[in-house]
N, C-alpha and C positions, 0 to 999 in steps of 0.2 A: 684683366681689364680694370679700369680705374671707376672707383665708384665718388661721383660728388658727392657732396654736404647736400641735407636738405636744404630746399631754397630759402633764404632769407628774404623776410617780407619788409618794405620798409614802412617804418612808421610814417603818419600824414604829413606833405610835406607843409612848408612856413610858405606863408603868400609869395609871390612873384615882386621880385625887385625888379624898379622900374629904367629901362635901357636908352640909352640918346634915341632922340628922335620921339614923335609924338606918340606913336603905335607899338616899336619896338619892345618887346622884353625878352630879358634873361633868363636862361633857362632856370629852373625851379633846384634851392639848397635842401640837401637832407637836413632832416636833424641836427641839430647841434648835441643835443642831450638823450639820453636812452628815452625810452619811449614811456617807461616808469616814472618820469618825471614830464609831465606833462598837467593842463589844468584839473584841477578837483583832485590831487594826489594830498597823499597824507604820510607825512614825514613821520618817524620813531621820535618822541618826546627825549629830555634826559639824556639824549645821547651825541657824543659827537656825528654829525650830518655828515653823511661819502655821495657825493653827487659826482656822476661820470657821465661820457658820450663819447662821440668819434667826433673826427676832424682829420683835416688834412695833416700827412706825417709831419711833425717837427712843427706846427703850428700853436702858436700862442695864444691861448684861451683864457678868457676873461668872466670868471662867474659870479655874478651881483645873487647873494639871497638878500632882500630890505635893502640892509645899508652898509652889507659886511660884503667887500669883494675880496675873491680870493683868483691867485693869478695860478695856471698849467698849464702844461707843454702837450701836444700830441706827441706820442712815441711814436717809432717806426713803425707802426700795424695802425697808428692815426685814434689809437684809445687815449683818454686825459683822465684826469679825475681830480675833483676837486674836495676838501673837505673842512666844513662850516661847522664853527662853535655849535656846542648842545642848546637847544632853546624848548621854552617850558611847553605846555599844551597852549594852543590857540589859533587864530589866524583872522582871517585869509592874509597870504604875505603873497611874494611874488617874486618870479626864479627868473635872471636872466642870464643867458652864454653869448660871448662873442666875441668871437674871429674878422677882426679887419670890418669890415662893412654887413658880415654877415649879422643879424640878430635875431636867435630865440627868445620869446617872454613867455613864461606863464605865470598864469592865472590861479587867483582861489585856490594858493595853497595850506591845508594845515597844516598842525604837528598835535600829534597826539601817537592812538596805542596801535599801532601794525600787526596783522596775525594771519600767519600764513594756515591755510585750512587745506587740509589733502586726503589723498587715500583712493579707494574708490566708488561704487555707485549711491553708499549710503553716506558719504559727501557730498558727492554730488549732485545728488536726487534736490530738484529743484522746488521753488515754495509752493509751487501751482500744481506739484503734486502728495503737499503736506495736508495735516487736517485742517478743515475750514479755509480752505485755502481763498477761496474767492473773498471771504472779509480781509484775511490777511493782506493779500494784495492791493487793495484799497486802504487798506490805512500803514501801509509802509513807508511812507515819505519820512525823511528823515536826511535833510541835509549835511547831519552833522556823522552819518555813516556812509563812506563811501566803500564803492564795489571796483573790482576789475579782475577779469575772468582769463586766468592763462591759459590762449589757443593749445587744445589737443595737440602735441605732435610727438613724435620718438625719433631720437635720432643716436648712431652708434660713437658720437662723440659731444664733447660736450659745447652745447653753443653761446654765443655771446647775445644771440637778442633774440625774439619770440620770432613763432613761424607765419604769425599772421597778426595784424595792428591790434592791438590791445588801447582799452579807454580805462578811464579812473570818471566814477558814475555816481552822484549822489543817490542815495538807495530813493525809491521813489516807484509806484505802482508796476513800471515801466520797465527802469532798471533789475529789481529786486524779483520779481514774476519766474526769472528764469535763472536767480541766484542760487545755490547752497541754500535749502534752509536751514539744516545744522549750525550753518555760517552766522547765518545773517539772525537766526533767533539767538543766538548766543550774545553776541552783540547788545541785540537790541534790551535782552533783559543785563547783561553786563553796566550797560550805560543808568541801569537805573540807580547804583554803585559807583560808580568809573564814570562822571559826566566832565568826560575828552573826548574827541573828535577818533571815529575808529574806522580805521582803513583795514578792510578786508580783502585778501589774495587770495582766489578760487583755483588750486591746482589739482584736481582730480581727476578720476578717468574709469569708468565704472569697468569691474571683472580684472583690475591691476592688482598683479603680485607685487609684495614687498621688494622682491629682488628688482625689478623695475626702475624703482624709486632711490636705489642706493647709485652710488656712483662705483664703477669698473675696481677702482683701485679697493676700495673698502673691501666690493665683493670676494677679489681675490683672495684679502689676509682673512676673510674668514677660512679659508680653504674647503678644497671639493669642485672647486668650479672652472679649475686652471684650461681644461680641455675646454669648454663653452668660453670660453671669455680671451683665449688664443682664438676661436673661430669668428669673434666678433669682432676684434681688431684685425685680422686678417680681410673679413668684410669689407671695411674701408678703401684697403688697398685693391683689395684681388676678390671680386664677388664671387667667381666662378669656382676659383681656386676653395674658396672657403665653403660655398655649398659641397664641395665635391669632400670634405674633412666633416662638416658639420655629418653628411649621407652616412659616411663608414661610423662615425660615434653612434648613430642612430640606427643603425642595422646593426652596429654589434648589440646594441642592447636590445633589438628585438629578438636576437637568434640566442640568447644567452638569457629571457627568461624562463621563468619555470615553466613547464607544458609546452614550447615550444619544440617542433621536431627540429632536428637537425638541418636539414635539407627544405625547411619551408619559410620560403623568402619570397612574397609574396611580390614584390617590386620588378621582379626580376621577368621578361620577357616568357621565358620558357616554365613560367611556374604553371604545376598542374591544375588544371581547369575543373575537376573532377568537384571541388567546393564550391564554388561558385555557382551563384545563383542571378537569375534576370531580374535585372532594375527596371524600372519605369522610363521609359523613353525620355519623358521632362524631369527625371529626378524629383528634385525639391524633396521639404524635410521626409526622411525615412517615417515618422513616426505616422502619417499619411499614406502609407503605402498600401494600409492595410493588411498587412501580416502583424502576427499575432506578435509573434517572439520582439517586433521593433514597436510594438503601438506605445513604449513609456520607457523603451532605450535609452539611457546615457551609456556612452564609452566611445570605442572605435567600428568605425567600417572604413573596408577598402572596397573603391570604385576601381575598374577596368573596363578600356574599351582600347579599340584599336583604330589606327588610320592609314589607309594607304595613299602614297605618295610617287609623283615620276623625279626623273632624274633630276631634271631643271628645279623643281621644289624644293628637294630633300637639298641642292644647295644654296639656298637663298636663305639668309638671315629671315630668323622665324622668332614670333613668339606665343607660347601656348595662354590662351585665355582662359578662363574658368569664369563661371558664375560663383554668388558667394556661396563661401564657405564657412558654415557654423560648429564648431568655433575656428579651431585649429587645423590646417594642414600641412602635410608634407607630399612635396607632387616628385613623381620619377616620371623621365622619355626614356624610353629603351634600359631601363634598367640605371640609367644616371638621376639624381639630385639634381631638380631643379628649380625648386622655391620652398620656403614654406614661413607663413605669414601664420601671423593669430589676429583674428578682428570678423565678429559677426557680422553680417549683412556688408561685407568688403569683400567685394568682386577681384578676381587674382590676373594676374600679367607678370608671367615668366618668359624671362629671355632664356633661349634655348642656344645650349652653348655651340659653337661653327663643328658643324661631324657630325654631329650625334644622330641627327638625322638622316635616313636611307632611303633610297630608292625602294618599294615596297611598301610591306608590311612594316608599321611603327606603332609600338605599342605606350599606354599611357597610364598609368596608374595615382590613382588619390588616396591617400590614406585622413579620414576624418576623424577630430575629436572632439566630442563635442561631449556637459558635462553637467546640464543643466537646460529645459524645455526643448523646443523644436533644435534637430542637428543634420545636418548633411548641406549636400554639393547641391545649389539653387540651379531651379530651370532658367527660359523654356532651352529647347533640346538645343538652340543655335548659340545660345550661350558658352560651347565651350567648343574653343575653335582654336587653329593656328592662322594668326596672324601673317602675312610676308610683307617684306619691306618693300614690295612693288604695289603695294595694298589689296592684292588677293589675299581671299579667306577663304579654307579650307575647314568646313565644321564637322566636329569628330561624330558622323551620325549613325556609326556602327554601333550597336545595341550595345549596352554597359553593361557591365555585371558588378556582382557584391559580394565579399567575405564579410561576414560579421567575427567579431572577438571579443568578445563580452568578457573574457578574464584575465586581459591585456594588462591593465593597470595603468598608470599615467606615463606617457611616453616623454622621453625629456623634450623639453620644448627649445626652439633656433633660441640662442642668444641676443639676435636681433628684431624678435617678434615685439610688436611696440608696449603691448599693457601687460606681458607675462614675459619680458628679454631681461638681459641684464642689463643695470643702467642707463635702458632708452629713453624711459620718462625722467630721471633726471637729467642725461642730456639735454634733451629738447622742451623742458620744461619746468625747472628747478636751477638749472647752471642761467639761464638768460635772464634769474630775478639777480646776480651777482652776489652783492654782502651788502643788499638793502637791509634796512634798519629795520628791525623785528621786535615786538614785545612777547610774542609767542607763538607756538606752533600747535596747531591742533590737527592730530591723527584717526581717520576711522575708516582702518581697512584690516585685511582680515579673512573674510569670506572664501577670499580664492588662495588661500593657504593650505586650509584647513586639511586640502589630503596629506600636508606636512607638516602638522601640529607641534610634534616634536623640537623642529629645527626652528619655531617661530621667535623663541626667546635672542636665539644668536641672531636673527635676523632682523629681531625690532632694535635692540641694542646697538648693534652697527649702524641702523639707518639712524638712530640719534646720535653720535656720532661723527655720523659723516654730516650732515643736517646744522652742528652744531661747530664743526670747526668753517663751515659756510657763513655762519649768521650770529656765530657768539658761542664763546665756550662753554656758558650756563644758560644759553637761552631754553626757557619752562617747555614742557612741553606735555598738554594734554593728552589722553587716550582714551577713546569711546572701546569699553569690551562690549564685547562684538553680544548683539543682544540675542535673543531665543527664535530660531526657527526651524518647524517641524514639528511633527505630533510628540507628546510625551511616551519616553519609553513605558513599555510592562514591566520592566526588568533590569538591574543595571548595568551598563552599558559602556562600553569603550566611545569616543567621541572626540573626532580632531577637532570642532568647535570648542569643545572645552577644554582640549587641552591648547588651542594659541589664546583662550580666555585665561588658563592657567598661567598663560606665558607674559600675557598682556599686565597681569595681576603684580608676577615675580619682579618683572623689569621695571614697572613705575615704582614697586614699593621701595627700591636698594637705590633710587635714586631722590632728595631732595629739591629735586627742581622739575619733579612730573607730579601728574596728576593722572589718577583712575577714574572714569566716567562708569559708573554701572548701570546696563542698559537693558537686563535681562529680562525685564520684566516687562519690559517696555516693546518688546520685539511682536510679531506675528508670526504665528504659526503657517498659517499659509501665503508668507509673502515676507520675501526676502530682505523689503525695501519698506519695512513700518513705517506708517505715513505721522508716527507724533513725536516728530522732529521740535514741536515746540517745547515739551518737557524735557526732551535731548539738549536744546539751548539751553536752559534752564538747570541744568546738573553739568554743563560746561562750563557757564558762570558761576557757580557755586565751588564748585575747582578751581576756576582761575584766582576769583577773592581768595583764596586760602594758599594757592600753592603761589601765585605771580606778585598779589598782593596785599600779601601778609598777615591776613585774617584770623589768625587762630584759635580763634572764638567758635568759629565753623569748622566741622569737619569737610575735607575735599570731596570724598564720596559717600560719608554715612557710615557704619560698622563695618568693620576691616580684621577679620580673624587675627587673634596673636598667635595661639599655641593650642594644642591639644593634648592631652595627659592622662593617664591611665590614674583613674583613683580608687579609693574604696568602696565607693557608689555606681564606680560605673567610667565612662570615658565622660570626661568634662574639656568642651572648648568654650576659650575665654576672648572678647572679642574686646576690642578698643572704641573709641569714636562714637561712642553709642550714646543717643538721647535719651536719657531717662533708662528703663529698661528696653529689652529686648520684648517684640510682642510676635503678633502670628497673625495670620489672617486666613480664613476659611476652613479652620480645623483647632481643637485643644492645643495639639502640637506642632512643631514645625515638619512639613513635609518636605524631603530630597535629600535628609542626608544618609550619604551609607559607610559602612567597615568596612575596610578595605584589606586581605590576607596578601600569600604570598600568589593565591592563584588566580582567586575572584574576590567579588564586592558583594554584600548584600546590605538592603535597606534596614538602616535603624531606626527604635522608637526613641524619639525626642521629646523631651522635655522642655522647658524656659526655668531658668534657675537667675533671674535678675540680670545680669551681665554675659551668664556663662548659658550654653545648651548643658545636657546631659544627654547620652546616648547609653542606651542596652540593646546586645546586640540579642537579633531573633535567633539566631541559630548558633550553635558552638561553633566557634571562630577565633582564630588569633591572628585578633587585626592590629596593621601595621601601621596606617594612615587612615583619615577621616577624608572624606570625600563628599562634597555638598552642590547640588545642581550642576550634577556633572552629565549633560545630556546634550543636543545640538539643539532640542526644544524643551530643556526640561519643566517641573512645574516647583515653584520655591517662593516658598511664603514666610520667611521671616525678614522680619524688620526691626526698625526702634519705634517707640513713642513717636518719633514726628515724622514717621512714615517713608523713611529712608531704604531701602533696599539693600540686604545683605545680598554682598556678588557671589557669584560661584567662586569655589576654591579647592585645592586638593592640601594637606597640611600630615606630614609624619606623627607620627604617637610620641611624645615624647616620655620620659619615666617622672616629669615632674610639670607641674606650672611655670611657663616661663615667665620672670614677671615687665611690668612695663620699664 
């Protein structure tokens, strides 16, 4: 079966031209121009101007910027594009397109620095839920920052315009309330530096993997992924066909991990009942249920229940409803694949493929994962029903039952799940900004890696990258390492937080056109989403001066480990970028770093030695690398004289000083 594009939304349409006759008018013209260009928009300074739209095929487009027109063609698909001299910071100027009698104008437009802000929820995480948020909000006006917020959407191809109208907003109590604060404080202490007009692009999506974010083709040439990413292009075409490929990848990898029996396949109609245990009539989260073993559950459960069905039913196009599912599911009828979506508090609609359903007994199975607070399949009981296309509803009210599998480990996820698929958020959310005019991109995501720490370095690298042959070959590009959350270990500790902080570290340092934001200090322990987003702006502009605009008077992030060396004295690491000396805060020495052997880590006594630590290890050890706040919440106290924050880092032993 053929699957559409998501739908396209159009932008506001341009007033009614007026038709013979006193009352009469014409029906209403789309756009002339993308929806990006529209009043209150903010052009890339320095650079030559790409303005594009649609239009009728083969039609002749006329685009006034001031005083400079430039003439294009519609192509066959009815895309034009037009492209305007560089012009310095300033404005208001004003943009006109037209086709015969048709005319677009806008309004109030500037030029100045463009900066695209992404990632997920600690992007996103809005001003009204920053510190002091209530003053903040009240004294945000600032017509010289404008905002515009790209609609949520995922989609398995890539699209040419957003999925829902999008505005360009001077920041203002109003506007700004429910901005990025990351975003928008970055800016605003930027400008106090940078006094140009700064257009802000809010594309984020809270609980987004990197892989998301990249585009199909990039993901591929990393390799690994060729099976999920034939299943998503399949999608497009054949839905049916590709749940039914995506089912057999995801059942081989559940029958093929460790501890799993042979024969326990839990999907499957006839599997034995003998584990299963009774759910709660209305479901909802597990952790509620009151059973002991789920009261602080992350992982997987399977739900089962069953429905019977007469003949006339079982053949009439059907589809099964679900209440939401926190986070991840994958649903089977009778032993087939038939959806599986990632999105909390998103209620489920699976088309069920023509057959599958019987006369009788029809059995249903859910498999949930969820990975972080409340998880499972939402009530109440009439919530999960089958649909029919005569609009009878059949709701599944045979009592459900549950496996739990607590040492499952992370199931691979559909390729076309929207904030954890492959290149669905850049489809439907990064391809519809085109090769708008960029001064920088700023990144801070992260979080929902972490069970893949390892692979994060290849995966931040490729999304700059792909990011980068989209908007500019060197366009700069920020990164927030991912700050501190969780209690401090006893002891030390393996940690996929620190190690995509490791990665986040590795991949901005080998490039001269990124910048490292160190955040670790700055995080909460109990709360994923630290609300002081304003000293976050604030260590983003201190980065951009340095790394976008040529400051090198300031360091980007504050001390930045060189090397570490085995000396006479001891292990001495020597650090760069440092104000004055190195200092410490709430102890003699500095706390978090450890020796690292070939088997385990243990905590070393540190020293300040002016520029350099000095470490002795506690215990006989022949350590190979030095390791410094390396925890998901660790506790690290060294700094410089002007109060800069040493990041976490892992660093080999070298046999000498490497020098600068």
């Amino acid at each position: 079966m053929r699957r559409t594009h998501l739908p396209l939304v159009a932008a506001t349409l341009i007033g009614l031209a007026c038709a013979l006759g006193a009352h009469a008018q014409a029906p209403p013209q789309a756009p002339l121009l993308h929806p990006l260009f529209q009043d209150h928009a903010v052009l890339q300074r320095g650079a030559p101007i790409l303005l594009w739209g649609q239009a009728t095929p083969g039609a002749a487009v006329t685009v006034r910027f001031d005083d400079e027109d430039v003439a294009a063609r519609a192509g066959t698909d009815g895309r034009w594009e037009a492209r305007f001299t560089a012009r310095p910071a300033g404005g208001p100027h004003e943009l006109e397109a037209r086709v015969g009698e048709t005319v677009q104008v806008v309004h109030d437009v500037q030029v100045g620095d463009v900066w695209l802000c992404s990632g997920q929820s600690n992007m996103e995480l809005p001003v009204w839920r920053s510190l002091d948020a209530e003053n903040e909000i009240a004294s945000a006006a600032d017509p010289d920052i404008r905002l515009l917020v790209v609609p949520r959407a995922a989609a398995v191809e890539p699209q040419p315009r957003f999925a829902a109208p999008v505005r360009w907003m001077p920041a203002s109590p109003d506007s700004a309330r429910d901005f990025s604060a990351a975003c928008f404080y970055f800016a605003r202490e930027l400008r106090k530096t940078v006094d140009v007009p700064m257009g802000l692009i809010q594309a984020a999506w809270g609980g987004s993997r990197i892989e998301a974010w990249t585009s199909a083709a990039s993901l591929r040439a990393q390799g690994g992924m060729d099976e999920a990413l034939d299943a998503l292009a399949l999608y497009e075409e054949d839905t049916s066909a590709a749940l039914a490929q995506w089912g057999d990848y995801w059942q081989h990898w559940w029958t093929t991990r460790a501890g799993t029996a042979n024969d326990e396949a839990p999907w499957r109609p006839e599997a034995n009942d003998a584990r299963w245990r009774d759910a709660p009539m209305d479901l909802g989260a597990w952790e509620r249920w009151g059973i002991p073993a789920l009261a602080d559950y992350n992982g997987m459960l399977w739900y089962r229940t069953h429905v019977d069905l007469t003949a006339g039913q079982a053949a009439r196009v059907a589809t099964l409803e679900l209440g939401a599912a926190d986070e991840t599911d994958i649903t089977w009828v009778n032993g087939t694949v038939v959806g599986s979506l990632y999105g909390p508090g998103d209620t489920r609609a699976y088309a069920v493929p023509p057959g599958l359903l019987k006369a009788g007994r029809n059995t249903v199975v859910v498999n949930v994962m969820d990975t972080w607070r409340d998880g499972g399949l939402a009530g109440p009981a009439d919530a999960q029903a089958l649909r029919f296309d005569d609009g009878t509803r059949v709701v599944l009210d045979t009592p459900w039952t549950y496996l739990s599998s607590p040492d499952a480990g992370e199931p691979p996820r559909a390729p076309w799940q929207a904030a954890t698929g492959l290149g669905t958020l850049y489809n439907g959310m990064i391809a519809p900004l085109g090769r708008y005019g960029m001064r920088g991109m700023l990144w801070y995501q992260g979080e929902s890696n972490t069970g893949e720490g390892a692979d994060y370095a290849t995966r931040l690298r490729a999304l700059r990258r792909d990011w980068r042959r989209r908007f500019g070959d060197v366009l700069p590009m920020l990164v927030v390492q991912l700050a501190g959350y969780g209690m401090p270990p006893r002891a030390p500790t393996e940690s996929g937080w620190a190690q995509v902080r490791e990665a986040q570290r590795q991949v901005v340092a080998e490039d001269p056109h990124s910048g490292l934001v160190v955040s670790i200090d700055i995080g909460d322990a109990f709360d994923i989403h630290p609300p002081n987003k304003q000293e976050l702006g604030r260590r983003l502009a201190r980065a951009a001066r340095h790394v976008v605009y040529g400051e090198q008077a300031i360091a980007a992030s504050g001390p930045a480990v060189r090397s570490a060396w085995q000396a006479e004295d001891g292990i001495r690491v020597a650090f760069d970028d440092v104000a004055g000396t190195l200092a410490t805060t709430g102890a003699d020495g500095p706390i978090g770093f450890e020796l690292c052997g070939p088997a385990h880590c243990e905590y070393a006594e540190a020293s300040i030695d002016g520029q350099q630590v000095l470490l002795q290890a506690r215990r006989r050890l022949a350590p190979e690398r030095v390791r410094y706040c390396w925890a998901d919440g660790p506790v690290c106290t060294l700094r410089d004289e002007a109060g800069h924050p040493v990041g976490p880092f892992e660093m080999p032993l070298m046999a000498h000083e490497v020098s600068r």
